[in-house]
Residue, then its C-alpha position, 0 to 999 in steps of 0.5 A: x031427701x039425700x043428695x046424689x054425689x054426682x063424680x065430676x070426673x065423670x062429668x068431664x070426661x063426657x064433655x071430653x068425649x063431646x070435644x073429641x066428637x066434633x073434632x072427629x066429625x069435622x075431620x071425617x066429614x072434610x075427608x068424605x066430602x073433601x070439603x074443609x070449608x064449613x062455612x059455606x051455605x051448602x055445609x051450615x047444617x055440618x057447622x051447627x053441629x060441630x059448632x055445638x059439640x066442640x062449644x059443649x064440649x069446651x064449657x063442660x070441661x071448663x066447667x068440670x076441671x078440677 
């Protein structure tokens, strides 16, 4: 069976978008609730997720450099 080349251009501009995505969610989220401060119990559901797409988005690119 042929193998799909698979551009890892595309690839990391992905995890870039990933990146710039949790970056993005942090600040509008602090700008909506006023509320800088992810770590405090009320907001650990806003740093999972944050944590999560910023991480992906960190080791995909780093991964997927050229």
């Amino acid at each position: 069976m042929a193998e799909v080349h698979f551009p890892r251009r595309i690839a990391f501009l992905f995890y870039l978008l990933l990146f710039l995505g949790g970056i993005i969610f942090y600040i509008s989220w602090g700008l909506a609730y006023s509320s800088w401060n992810l770590l405090d119990h009320r907001w650990v559901g806003v740093y999972a997720v944050v944590i999560m797409l910023v991480g992906f988005g960190l080791v995909g690119m780093l991964l997927y450099k050229e």
